[in-house]
BAVO-721454 format. One record per residue (C-alpha): residue number from 1; residue in three letters; x, y, z. Coordinates in steps of 0.25 Angstrom, whole numbers. Layout:
<rs>
<r><pos>NUM</pos><code>ala</code><u>X</u><v>Y</v><w>Z</w></r>
...
</rs>
This chain:
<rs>
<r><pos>1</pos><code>unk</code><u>429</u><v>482</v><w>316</w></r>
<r><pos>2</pos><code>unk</code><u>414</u><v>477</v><w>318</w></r>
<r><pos>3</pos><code>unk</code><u>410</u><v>480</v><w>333</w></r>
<r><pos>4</pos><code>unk</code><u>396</u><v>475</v><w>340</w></r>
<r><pos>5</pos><code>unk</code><u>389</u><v>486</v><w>348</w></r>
<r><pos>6</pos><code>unk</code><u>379</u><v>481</v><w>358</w></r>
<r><pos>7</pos><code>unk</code><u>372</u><v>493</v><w>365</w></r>
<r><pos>8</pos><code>unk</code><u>359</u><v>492</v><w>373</w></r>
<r><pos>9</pos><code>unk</code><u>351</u><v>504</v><w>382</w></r>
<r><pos>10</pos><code>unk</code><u>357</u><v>510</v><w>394</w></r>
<r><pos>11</pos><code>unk</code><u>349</u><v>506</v><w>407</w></r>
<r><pos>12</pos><code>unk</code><u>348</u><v>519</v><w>410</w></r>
<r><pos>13</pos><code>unk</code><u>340</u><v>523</v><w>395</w></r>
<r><pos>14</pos><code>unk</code><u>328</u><v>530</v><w>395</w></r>
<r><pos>15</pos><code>unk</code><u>320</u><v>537</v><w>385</w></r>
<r><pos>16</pos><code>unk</code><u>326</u><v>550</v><w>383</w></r>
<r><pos>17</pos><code>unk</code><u>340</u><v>542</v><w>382</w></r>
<r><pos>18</pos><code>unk</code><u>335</u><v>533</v><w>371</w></r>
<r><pos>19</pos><code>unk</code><u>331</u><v>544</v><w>364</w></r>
<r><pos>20</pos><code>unk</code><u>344</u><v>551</v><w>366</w></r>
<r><pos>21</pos><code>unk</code><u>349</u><v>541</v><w>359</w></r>
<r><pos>22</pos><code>unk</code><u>343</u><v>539</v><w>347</w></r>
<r><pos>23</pos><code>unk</code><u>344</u><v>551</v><w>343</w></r>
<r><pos>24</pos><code>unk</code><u>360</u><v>553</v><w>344</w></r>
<r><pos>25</pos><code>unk</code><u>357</u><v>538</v><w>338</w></r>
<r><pos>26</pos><code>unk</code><u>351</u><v>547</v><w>326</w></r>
<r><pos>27</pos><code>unk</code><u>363</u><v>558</v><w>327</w></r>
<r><pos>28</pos><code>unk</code><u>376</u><v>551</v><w>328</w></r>
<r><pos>29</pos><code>unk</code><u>386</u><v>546</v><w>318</w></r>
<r><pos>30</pos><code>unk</code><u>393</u><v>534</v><w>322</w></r>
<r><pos>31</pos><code>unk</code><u>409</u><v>533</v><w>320</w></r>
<r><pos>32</pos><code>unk</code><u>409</u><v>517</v><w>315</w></r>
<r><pos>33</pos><code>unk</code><u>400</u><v>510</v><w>305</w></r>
<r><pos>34</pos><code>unk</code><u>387</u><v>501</v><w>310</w></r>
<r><pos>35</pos><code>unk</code><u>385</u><v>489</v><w>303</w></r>
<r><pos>36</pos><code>unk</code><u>374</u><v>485</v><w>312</w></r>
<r><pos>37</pos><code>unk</code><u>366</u><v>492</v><w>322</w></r>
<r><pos>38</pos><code>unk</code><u>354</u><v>485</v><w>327</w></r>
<r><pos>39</pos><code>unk</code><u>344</u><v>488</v><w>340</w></r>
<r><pos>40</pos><code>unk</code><u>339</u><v>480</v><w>347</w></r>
<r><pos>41</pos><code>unk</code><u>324</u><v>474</v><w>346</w></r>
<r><pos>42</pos><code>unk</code><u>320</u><v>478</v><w>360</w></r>
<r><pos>43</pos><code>unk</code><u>326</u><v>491</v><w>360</w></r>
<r><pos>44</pos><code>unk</code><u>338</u><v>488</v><w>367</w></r>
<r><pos>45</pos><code>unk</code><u>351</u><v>492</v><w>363</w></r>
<r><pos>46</pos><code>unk</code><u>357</u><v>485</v><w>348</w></r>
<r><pos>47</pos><code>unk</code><u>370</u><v>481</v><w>343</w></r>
<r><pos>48</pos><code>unk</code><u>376</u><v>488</v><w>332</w></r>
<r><pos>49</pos><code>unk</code><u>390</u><v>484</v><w>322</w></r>
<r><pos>50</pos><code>unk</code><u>399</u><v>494</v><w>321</w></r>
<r><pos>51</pos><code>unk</code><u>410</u><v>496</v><w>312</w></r>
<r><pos>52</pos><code>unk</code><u>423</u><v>504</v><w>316</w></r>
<r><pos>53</pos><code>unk</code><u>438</u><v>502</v><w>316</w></r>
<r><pos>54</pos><code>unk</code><u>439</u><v>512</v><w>328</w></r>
<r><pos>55</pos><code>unk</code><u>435</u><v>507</v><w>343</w></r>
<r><pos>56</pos><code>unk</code><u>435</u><v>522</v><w>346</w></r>
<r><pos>57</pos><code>unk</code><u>423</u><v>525</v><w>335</w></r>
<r><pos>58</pos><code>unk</code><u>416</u><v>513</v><w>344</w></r>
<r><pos>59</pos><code>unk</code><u>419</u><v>521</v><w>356</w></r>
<r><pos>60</pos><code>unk</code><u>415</u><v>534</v><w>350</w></r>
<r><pos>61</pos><code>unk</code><u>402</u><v>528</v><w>343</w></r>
<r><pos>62</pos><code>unk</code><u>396</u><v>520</v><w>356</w></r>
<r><pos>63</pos><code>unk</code><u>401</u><v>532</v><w>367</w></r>
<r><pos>64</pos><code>unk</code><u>387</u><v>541</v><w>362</w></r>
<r><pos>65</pos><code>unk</code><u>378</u><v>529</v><w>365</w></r>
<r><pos>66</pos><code>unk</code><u>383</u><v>527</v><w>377</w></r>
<r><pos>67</pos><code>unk</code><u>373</u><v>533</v><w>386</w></r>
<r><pos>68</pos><code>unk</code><u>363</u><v>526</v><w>379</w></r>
<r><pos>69</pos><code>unk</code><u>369</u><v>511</v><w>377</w></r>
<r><pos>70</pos><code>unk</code><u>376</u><v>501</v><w>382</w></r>
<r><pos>71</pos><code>unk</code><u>386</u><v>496</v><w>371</w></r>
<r><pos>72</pos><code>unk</code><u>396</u><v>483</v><w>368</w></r>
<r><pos>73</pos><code>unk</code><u>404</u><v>484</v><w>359</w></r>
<r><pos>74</pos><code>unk</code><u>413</u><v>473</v><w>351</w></r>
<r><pos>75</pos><code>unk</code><u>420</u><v>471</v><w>340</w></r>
<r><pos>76</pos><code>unk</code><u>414</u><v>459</v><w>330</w></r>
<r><pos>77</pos><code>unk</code><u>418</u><v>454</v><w>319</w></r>
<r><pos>78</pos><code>unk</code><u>411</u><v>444</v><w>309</w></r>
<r><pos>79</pos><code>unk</code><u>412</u><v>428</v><w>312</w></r>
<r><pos>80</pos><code>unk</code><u>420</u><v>425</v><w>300</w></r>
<r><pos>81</pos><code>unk</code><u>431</u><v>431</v><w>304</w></r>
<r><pos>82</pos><code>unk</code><u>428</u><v>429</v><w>320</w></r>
<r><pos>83</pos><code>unk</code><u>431</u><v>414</v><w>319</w></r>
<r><pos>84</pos><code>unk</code><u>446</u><v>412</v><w>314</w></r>
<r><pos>85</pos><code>unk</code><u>448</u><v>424</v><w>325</w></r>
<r><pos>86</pos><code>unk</code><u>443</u><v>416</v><w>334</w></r>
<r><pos>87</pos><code>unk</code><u>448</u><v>403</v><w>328</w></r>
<r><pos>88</pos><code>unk</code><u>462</u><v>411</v><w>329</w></r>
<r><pos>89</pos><code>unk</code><u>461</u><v>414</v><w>344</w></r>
<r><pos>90</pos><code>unk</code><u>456</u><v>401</v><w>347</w></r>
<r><pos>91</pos><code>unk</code><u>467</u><v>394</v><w>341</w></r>
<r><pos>92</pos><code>unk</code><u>477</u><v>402</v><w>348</w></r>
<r><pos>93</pos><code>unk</code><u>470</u><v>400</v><w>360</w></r>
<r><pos>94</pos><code>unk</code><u>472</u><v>386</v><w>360</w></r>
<r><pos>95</pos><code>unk</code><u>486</u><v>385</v><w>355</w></r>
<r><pos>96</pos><code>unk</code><u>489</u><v>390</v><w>370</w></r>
<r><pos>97</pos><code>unk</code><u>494</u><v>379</v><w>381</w></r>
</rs>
């Protein structure tokens, strides 16, 4: 399953925090697969695509970040299939009185 990770800084980051972080950042081995992960321009936080078929391998991948960032996580999944789901649901909906 494809998930959307949106994570920006702390308000409470400084200096020594941020460099904290980058170097776990250098030292840790994630426990799901990024197919994306992109900083933002102005320093603030990126969004990364992760792959895992295990919610508790999202938990245990984010939870050392945690003091750092902010996160949102969702699952995703490509528009093609996206649409008759949603088509799917819509049409249920509407066969209700």
């Amino acid at each position: 399953m494809l998930f959307a990770a949106l994570y920006s800084p702390r308000d409470n980051i400084t200096e020594e925090t941020q460099k904290r972080s980058l170097q776990l950042f250098t030292s840790w081995s994630p426990p799901f697969e990024f197919k994306a992960n992109y900083s933002r321009g102005d320093g603030k936080g990126g969004i990364a695509i992760i792959e895992s078929d295990s919610v508790e391998a999202i938990i245990e991948g984010i939870s050392p970040w945690v003091p750092f960032f902010d996160f949102e996580v969702t699952p995703i999944m490509d528009i093609q299939a996206a649409v008759p789901a949603l088509q799917r649901a819509y049409g249920w909906r509407d066969s209700v009185s």
